[in-house]
C-alpha positions in Angstrom: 131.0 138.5 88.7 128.3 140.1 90.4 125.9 137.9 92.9 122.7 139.4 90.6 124.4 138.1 87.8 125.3 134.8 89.4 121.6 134.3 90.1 120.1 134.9 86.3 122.9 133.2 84.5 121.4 129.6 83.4 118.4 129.9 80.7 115.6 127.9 81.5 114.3 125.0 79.4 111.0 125.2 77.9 109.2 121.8 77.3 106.3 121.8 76.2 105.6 125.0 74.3 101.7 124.2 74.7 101.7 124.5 78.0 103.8 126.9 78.9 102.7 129.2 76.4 99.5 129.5 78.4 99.4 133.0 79.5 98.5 131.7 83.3 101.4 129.4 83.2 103.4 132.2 81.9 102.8 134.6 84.5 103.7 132.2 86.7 107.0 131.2 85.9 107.7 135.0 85.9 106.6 135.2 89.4 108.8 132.1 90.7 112.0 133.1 89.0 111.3 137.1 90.3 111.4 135.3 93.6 113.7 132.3 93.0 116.3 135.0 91.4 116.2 137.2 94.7 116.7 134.4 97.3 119.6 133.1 95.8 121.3 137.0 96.0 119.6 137.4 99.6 120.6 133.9 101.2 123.8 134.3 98.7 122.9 130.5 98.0 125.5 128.4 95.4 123.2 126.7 93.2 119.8 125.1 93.0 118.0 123.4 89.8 114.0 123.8 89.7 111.7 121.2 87.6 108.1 121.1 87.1 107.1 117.6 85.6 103.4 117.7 84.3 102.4 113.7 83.7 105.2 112.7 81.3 107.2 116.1 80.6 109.5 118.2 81.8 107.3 121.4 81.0 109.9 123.8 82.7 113.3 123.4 84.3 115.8 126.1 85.4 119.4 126.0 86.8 120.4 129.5 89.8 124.0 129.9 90.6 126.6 127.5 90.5 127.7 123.5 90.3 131.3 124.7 91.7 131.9 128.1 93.1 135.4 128.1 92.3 134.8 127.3 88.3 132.0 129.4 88.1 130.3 126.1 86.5 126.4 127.4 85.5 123.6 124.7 87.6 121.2 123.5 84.2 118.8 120.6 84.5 121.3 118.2 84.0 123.8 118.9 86.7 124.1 116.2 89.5 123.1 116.4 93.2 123.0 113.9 96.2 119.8 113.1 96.4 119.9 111.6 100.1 117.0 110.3 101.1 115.2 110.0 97.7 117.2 106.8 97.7 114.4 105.3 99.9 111.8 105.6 97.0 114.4 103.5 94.5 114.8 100.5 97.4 110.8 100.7 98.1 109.9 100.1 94.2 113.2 97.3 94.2 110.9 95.5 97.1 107.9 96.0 95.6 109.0 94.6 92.2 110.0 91.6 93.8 106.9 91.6 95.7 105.1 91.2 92.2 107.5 88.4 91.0 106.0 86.5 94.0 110.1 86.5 95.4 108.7 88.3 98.8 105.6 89.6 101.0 104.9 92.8 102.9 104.3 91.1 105.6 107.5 88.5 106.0 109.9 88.8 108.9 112.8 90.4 108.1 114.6 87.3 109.5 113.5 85.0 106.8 116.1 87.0 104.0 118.4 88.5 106.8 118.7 85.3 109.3 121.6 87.0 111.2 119.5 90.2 112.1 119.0 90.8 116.0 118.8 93.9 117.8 117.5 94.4 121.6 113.9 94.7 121.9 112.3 97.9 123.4 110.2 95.5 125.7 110.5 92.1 126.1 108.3 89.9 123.8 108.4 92.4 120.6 107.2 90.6 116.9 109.3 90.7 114.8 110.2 93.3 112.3 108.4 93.3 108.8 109.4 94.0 105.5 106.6 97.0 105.0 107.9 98.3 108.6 110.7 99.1 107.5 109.6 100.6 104.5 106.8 103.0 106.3 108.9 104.0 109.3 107.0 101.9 111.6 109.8 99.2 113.0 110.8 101.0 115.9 114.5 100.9 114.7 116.9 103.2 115.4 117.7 106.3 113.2 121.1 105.5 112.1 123.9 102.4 112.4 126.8 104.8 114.0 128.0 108.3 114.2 128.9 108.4 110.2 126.6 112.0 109.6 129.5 113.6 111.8 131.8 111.9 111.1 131.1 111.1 107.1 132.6 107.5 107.8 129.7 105.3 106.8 129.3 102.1 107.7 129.7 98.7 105.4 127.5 95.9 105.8 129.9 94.1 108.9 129.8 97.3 110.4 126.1 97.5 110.3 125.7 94.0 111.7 128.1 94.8 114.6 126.4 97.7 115.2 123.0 95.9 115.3 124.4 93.2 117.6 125.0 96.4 120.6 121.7 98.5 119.8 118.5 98.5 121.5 115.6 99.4 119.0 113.9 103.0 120.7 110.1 101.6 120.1 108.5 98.7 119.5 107.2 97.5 116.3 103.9 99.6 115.0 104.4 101.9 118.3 104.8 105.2 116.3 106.1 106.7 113.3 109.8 106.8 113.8 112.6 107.7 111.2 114.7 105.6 110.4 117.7 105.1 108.3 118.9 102.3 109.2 115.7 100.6 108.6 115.8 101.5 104.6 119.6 100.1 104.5 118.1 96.4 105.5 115.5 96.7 102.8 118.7 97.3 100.8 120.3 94.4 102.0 116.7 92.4 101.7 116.4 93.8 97.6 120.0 91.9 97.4 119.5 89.0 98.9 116.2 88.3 96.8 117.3 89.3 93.8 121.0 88.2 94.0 122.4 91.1 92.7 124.1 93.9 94.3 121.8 96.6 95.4 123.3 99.3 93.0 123.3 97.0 90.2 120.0 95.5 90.2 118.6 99.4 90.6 120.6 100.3 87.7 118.9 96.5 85.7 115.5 96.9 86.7 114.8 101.3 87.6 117.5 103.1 85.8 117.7 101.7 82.5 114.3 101.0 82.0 113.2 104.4 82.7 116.4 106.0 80.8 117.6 107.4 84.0 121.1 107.6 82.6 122.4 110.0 84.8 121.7 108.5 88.1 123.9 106.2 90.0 124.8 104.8 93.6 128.0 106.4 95.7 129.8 106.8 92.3 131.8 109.7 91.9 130.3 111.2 89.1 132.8 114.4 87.4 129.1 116.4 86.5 128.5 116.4 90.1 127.8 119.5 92.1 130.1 120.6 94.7 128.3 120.2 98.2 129.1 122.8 100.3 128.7 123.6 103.8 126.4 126.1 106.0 128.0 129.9 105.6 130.8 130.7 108.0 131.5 133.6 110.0 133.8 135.0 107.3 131.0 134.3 104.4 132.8 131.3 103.0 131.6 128.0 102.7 133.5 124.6 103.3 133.2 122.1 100.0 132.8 118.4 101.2 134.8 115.8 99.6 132.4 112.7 97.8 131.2 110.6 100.8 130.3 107.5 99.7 126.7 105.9 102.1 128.6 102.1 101.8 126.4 100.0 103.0 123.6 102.7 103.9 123.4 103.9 100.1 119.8 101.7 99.9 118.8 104.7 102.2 120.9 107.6 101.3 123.2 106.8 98.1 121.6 108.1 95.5 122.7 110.4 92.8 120.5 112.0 90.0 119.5 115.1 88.5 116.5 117.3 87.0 116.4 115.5 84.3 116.5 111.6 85.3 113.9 112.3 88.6 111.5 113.9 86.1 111.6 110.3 84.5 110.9 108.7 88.1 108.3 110.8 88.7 106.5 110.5 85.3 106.5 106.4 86.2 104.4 107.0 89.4 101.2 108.5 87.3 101.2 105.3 85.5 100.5 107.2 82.0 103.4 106.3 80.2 106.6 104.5 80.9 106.3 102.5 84.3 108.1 99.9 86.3 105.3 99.0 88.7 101.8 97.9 87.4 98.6 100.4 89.1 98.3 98.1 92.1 101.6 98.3 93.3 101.5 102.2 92.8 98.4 102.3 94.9 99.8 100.9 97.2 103.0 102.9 97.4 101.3 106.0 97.7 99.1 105.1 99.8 99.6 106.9 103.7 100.0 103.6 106.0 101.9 105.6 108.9 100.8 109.0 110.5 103.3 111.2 112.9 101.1 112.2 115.7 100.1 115.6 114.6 98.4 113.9 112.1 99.6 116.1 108.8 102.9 114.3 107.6 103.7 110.3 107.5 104.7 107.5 105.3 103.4 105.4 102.2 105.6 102.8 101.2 108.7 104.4 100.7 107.2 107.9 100.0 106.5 110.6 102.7 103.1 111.8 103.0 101.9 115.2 103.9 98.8 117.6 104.1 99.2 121.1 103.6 96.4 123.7 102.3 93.9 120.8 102.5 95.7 119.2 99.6 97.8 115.5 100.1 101.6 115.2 98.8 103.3 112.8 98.2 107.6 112.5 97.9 110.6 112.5 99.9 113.2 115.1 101.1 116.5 114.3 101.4 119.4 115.9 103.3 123.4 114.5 102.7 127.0 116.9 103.1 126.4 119.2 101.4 123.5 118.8 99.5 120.0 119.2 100.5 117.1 118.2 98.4 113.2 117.5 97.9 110.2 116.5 95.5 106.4 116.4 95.8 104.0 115.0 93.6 100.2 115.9 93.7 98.5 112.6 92.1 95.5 113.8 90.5 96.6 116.7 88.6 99.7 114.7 87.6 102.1 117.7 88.6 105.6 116.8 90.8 108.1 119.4 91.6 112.1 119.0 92.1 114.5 120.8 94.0 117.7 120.3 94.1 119.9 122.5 95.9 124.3 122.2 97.1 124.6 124.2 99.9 122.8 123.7 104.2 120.7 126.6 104.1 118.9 126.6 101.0 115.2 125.5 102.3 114.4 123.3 99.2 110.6 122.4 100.8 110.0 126.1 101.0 111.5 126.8 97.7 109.4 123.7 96.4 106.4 124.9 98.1 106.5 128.1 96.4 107.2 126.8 92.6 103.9 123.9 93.4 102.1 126.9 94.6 102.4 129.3 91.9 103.8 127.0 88.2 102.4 123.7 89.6 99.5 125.3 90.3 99.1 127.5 87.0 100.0 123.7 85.2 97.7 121.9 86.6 95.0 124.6 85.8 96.0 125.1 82.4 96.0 121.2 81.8 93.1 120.0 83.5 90.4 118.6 81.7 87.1 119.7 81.8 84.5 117.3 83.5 82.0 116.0 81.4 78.8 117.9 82.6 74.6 117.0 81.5 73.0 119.8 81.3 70.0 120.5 83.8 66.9 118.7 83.2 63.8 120.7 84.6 62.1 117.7 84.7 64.5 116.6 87.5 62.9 118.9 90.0 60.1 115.7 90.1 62.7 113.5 92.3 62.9 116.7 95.2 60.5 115.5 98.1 61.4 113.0 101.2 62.2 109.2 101.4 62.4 107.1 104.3 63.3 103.5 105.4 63.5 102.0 108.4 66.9 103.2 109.3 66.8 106.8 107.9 64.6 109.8 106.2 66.5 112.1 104.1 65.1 114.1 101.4 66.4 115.4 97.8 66.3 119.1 97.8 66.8 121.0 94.1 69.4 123.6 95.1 70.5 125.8 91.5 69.5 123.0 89.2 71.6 120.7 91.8 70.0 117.8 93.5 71.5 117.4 97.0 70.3 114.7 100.1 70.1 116.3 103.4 68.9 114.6 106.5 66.3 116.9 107.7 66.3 115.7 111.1 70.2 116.8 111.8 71.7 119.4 113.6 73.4 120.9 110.4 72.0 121.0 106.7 75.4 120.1 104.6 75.0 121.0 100.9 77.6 118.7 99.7 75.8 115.6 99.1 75.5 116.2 95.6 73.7 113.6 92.9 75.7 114.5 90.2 74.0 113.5 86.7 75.3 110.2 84.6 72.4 110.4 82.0 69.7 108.0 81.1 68.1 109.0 84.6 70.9 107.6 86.8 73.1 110.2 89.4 76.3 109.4 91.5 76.3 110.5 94.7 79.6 112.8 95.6 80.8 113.6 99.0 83.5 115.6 99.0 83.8 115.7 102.5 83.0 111.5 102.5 80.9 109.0 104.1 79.7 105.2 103.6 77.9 105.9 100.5 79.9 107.9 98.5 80.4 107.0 95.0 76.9 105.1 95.1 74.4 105.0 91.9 71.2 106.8 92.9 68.3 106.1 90.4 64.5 106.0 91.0 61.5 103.7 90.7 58.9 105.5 88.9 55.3 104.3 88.8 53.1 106.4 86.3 55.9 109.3 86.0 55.9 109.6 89.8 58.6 108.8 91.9 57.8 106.1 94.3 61.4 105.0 95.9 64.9 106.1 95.5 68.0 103.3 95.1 71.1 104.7 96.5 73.0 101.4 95.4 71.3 98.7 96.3 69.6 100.0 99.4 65.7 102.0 98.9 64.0 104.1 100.7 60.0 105.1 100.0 58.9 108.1 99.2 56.8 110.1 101.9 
């Protein structure tokens, strides 16, 4: 069997027909899978499984290459995959469920639910760890609790507390943004000793089940499982890895799922439809509370963060033998993309990249709904002129039946401070770019048809 043919053999799946009918959308998916089809025969990658998830569907899913080399097994969106570090999200919504039942706070010591925990300080004096530091890379912890990523012997929950005993924690607490595993696998062992349950089985009571995730489980080896295989050899071949099972580190690397079940995860963070987290808590998870220093990536709760193009993403990436993975969500259009991929040098955040730029984006287009606008009122034009207070003069200016506020005394005249109509004489001020006042009412005091002050909440200032 031919590589070409190895790269085209799974159909895609086609959910909803509405929207991916939608000639834009369309032309889209023909562009990704001209390109997805050709990296798999350039790279000669095993498999990888592509979904994009608009709100609460699956609108398109497609399996390249193989589950098992050897069987020739097709990847669909049902075939499993390690998903690494997308374990992370599952143990941040675990604490924050309990957070809701009242069981726990962001802000406790880790101490108060694991007494026995002690590691060396970075500098004498260091407060000690939170629950949310953990869970935003911010506790200054170590990466990982041994050398178990070379060789694949993770640790158990002694083990970790041995290790922990020895260490000496890189950074203090809230120094930097720092990575770390280990950190997620005591917010596992937290999520148990609240709760009472083991970790995989209160993720399976209170995530899996009631999201229908019925594919998913913790460092169980599953027979519809893809074969992980290693970066390419000299000779071309590829090593398969045995199952490794995370032990006591599954909380933050354990997980497996597929196309299908993390398209049900990530419909439960637009809060639409089925969810296991009321808005608040969501908020808060996505949410950036930790920057690296170049300022573009970081951590919510649980989720990674990122900036690219001027837009914000949110998701996780994860990396495990022989498996490497990643999803990003984009909030307000409601669109999330999953890759899952088998093999070490299958770039799943460039392949993701490419199927949010070009089907994510066509979705998100072809969805969107259109804003409510009022028409133009020419009578409008009356407000244009300039108001001052004591603090400030700035002055409405009609721009292209637009009313914008400049201040007239800056350096630079910014025409983004737009009072967008809300009817019955009221505007909101909008500020794409920000400031104090952004999302403010703006209405005017009128004294025989002339305006006389302008309200920008509940602060004036007088006409000139």
């Amino acid at each position: 069997m031919t590589l070409r043919l190895l790269a085209l053999l799974a159909l895609p799946l086609l959910l909803p027909a509405a929207v991916t009918d939608n000639p834009d959308v369309a032309a889209a998916i023909r562009l990704f899978d001209a390109w997805m089809s050709q990296q798999m025969i350039d790279k000669q990658l095993p498999g990888v499984a592509v979904g994009i998830i608009y709100d609460q569907q699956l609108v398109w899913s497609k399996g390249y290459g193989f589950a098992n080399l050897a069987a020739k097994t097709p990847v669909t969106a049902a075939t499993r995959f390690r998903m690494a570090s997308h374990s992370k999200l599952f143990t941040a919504t675990a604490i924050m469920q309990l957070r809701e039942q009242g069981k726990l706070r962001l802000d406790d010591p880790i101490t108060k639910y694991l007494p026995w925990f002690s590691i060396k300080p970075a500098q004498p004096g260091d407060p000690t760890i939170t629950i949310e530091e953990l869970l935003t890379h911010a506790s200054g912890l170590p990466r990982e609790a041994g050398p178990h990523w070379s060789d694949l012997k993770f640790p158990d929950a002694n083990e970790v507390k041995q290790y922990l005993a020895t260490a000496t924690a890189p950074y203090s607490p809230e120094t930097r943004w720092k990575y770390s595993n280990l950190a997620l696998t005591l917010a596992g062992m937290i999520v148990e000793s609240v709760s009472g349950e083991r970790y995989a089985d209160y993720i399976q009571n209170k995530i899996f089940s009631p999201l229908g995730m019925s594919s998913s489980s913790f460092d169980k080896p599953d027979p519809l499982l893809a074969t992980g295989y290693s970066r390419k050899q000299a000779d071309g071949t590829r090593k398969p890895f045995p199952f490794v099972d995370a032990k006591a580190m599954g909380a933050a690397t354990g997980l497996t799922s597929n196309i299908e079940d993390m398209a049900r995860f990530v419909s439960s963070q637009f809060g639409t439809g089925k969810t296991i987290l009321n808005a608040g808590s969501l908020r808060e998870m996505h949410r950036v509370r930790r920057l690296e220093n170049d300022w573009l990536s970081g951590n919510a709760i649980g989720f990674s963060v990122s900036r690219r193009n001027n837009k914000t993403y949110i998701g996780h990436g994860g990396g495990y033998p022989g498996y490497l993975t990643q999803t990003l969500l984009q909030l307000d259009p409601k669109i999330g993309v999953i890759v899952l991929t088998n093999s070490h040098e299958s770039t799943p955040s460039t392949i993701n990249a490419r199927a949010m730029d070009t089907i994510g984006e066509a979705v998100a287009k072809a969805t969107a709904q259109p804003a409510k606008k009022i028409s133009w009122d020419p009578t409008w034009s009356r407000f244009a002129g300039q108001y001052e207070s004591d603090f400030a003069l700035v002055q409405v200016v009609e721009l292209n039946q637009q009313l914008i506020l400049i201040d007239p005394s800056a350096d630079t005249i910014p025409t983004d401070r737009l009072l967008v109509p809300l009817g019955n004489g009221l505007f909101r001020l909008d500020v794409p770019s920000g400031g104090s006042a952004v999302g403010e009412t703006v209405r005017f005091l009128e004294v025989n048809g002339k305006p006389t002050c302008m309200y920008t909440g509940d602060s004036y200032s007088v006409r000139k």
